[in-house]
C-alpha positions in Angstrom: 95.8 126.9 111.5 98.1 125.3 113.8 100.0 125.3 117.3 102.8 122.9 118.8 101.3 121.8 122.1 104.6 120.9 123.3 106.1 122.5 126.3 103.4 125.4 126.5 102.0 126.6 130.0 98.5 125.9 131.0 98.2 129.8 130.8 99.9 130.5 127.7 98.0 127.5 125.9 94.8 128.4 127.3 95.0 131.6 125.8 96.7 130.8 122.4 93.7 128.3 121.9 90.9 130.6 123.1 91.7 134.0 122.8 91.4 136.6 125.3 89.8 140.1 126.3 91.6 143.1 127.1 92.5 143.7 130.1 92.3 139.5 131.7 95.8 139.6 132.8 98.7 142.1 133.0 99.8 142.9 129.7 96.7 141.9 127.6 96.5 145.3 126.0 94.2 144.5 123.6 91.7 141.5 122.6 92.8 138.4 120.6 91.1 135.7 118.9 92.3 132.2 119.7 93.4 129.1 116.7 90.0 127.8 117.7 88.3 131.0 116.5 90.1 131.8 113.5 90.0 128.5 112.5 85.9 128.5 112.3 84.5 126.9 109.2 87.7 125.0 108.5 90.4 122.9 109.9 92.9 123.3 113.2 95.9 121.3 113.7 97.0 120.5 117.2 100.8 118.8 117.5 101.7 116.9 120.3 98.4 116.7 121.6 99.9 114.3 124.4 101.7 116.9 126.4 98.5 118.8 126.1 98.2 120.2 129.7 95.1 118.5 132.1 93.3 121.4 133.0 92.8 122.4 129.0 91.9 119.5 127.6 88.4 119.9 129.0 87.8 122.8 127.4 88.8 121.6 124.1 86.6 118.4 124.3 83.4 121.3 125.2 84.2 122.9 121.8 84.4 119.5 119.7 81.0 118.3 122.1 79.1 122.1 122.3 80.7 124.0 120.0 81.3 126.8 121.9 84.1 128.2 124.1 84.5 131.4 125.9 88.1 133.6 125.7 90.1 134.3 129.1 88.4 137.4 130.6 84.5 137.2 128.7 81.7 136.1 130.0 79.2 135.4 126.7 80.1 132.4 124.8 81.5 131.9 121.0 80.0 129.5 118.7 83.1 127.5 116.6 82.7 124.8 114.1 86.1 123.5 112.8 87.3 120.2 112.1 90.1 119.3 114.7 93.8 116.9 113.7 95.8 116.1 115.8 98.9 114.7 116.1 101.0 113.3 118.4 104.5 110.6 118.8 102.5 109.5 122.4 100.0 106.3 122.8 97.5 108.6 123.8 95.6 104.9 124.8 98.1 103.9 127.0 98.2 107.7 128.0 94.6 108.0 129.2 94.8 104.5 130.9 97.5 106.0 133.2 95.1 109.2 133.8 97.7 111.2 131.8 95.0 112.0 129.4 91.2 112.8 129.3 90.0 109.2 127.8 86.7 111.3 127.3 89.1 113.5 124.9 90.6 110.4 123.4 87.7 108.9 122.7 86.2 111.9 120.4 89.8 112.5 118.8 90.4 109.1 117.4 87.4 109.0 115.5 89.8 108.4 112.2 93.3 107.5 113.5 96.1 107.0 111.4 99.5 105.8 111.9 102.3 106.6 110.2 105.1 104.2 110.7 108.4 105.9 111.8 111.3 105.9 108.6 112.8 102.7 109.9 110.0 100.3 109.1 109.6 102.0 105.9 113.4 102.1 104.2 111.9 102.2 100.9 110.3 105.7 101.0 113.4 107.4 102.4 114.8 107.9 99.2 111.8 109.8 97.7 111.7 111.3 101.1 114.8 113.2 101.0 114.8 113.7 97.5 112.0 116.2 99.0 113.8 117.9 101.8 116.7 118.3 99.6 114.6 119.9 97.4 113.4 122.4 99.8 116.9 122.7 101.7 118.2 123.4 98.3 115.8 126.5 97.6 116.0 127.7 101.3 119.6 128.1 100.6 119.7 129.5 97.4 121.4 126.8 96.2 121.3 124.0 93.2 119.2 120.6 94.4 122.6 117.9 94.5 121.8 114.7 93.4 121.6 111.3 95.2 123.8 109.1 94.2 122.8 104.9 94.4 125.3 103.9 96.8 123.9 107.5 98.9 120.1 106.4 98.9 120.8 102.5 100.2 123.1 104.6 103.1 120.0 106.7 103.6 117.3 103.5 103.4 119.8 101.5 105.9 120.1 104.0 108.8 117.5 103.7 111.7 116.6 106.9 111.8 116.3 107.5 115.5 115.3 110.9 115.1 112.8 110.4 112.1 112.2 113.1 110.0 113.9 115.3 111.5 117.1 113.5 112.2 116.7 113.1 108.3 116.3 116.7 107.2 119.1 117.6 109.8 121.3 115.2 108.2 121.0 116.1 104.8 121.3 120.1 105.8 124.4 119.4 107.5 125.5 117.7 104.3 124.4 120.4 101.6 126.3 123.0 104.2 129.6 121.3 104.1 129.4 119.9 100.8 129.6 122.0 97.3 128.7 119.4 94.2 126.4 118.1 92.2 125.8 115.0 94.1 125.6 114.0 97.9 128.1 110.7 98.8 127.8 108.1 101.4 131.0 110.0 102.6 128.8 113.3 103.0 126.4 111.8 105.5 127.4 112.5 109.3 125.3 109.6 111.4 124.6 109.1 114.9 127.2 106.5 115.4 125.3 104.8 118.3 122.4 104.3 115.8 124.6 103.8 112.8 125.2 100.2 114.4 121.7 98.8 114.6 121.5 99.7 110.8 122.3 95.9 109.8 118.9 95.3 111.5 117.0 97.4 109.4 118.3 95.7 106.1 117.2 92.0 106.8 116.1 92.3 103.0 119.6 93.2 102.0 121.6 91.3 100.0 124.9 90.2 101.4 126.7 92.4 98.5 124.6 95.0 99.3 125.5 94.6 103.9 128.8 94.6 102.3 128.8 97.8 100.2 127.3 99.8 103.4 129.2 98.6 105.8 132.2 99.8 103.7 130.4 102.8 102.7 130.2 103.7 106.7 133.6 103.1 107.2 134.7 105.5 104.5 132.1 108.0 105.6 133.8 107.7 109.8 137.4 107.7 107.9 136.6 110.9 105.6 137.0 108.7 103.0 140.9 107.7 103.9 141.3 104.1 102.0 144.3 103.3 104.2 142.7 103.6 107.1 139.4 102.3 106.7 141.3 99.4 105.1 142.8 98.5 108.8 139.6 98.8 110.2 138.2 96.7 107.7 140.9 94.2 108.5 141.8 94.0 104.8 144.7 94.9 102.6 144.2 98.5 100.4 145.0 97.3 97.5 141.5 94.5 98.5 139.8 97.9 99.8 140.2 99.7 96.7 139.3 96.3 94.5 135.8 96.0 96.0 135.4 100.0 95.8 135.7 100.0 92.2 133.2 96.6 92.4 131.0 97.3 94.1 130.7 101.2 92.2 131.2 103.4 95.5 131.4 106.7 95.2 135.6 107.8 94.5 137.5 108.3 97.2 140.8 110.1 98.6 
């Protein structure tokens, strides 16, 4: 079981953790269990703990402590065991130092932390990454999973990634939407151009071959894949533009 902490109301995530009664506020028709309550025996996820409202977090560190919780509107208490994760993109450390968190809550949460680095200090797994999401973009829409082409995956691995994940999967939707084949191009990728140009950054480990095939790559992908053009932004003559594309094995363009 799970719930997005993000953005919800005191009231509305008061009662979507704990349930309620009928009859404890206008419109509460009937009873309802709580993710807390359902979740008994086994696991609960909470995303974006961090923006957690104040007032609640109490009451979730009483059921991790007690193991018990009342719903909004009863007056006898319910007996939970479940196994709490949580997740968050906050420092929940730095959070609770500024009073912006319980530190009594952060204390019993981070009993096993673990940090997962964001896509940019891990270029390697990006590939195998979206070789997943295009996977399950692919069945979504019906369609046939496109392939990755080399010159595609060192684009992917040399973006930032501002966004993470999902700046990722967004990228790769747009590009199985616009594009019908049975690969994905460096020209197929649509990139936050403000982030595009920290990318050199991320590929200290980079060859200067391989700086030199994405930075052409890019400038294909922002010219649609026009030689003539991206050869004047290049600074270079076409006939040079179209001598390093066939060296370098980029993808064919226009």
């Amino acid at each position: 079981m799970n719930l997005n902490c993000a953005g919800l109301s005191r009231e509305f995530l008061d009662t979507e953790l704990f349930g309620h009664e009928k009859g404890a506020f206008t419109g509460a028709t009937a009873a309802k269990p709580g993710l807390l309550e359902v979740a008994h025996r086994g696991s609960a996820f909470l995303d974006e703990i961090g923006d957690m409202d104040l007032a609640v977090q109490p009451k979730v560190l009483k059921v991790l402590e007690e193991k018990r919780f009342r719903r909004l509107g009863e007056v006898r208490d319910r007996h939970v065991d479940i196994r709490l994760i949580a997740a968050t993109h906050r420092d929940l450390s730095a959070l609770a130092r500024e009073g912006l968190f319980r530190s009594d809550l952060y204390y019993r949460i981070s009993t096993v932390p673990l940090t997962i680095p964001p896509l940019r200090e891990r270029a390697g797994d990006v590939p195998l990454i979206a070789r997943s999401l295009l996977a399950s973009l692919a069945h979504e829409m019906g369609r046939a999973v496109p392939a990755l082409a080399p010159e595609t995956e060192r684009a992917l691995a040399a973006y930032p990634w501002p966004g993470n994940v999902r700046e990722l999967r967004n990228v790769l939707e747009r590009a199985l939407i616009l594009r019908d084949g049975a690969s994905l191009s460096p020209q197929d990728l649509r990139f936050d151009a403000a982030a595009r140009s920290a990318a050199p950054a991320c590929g200290a480990d980079l060859t200067l071959r391989d700086l030199e095939r994405l930075h052409i790559e890019r400038v294909l992908a922002d010219e649609n894949g026009h030689v003539e053009r991206a050869a004047v932004r290049l600074g270079i003559p076409r006939s040079t533009l179209y001598q390093k594309i066939k060296q370098l094995r980029l993808a064919q363009t226009p």
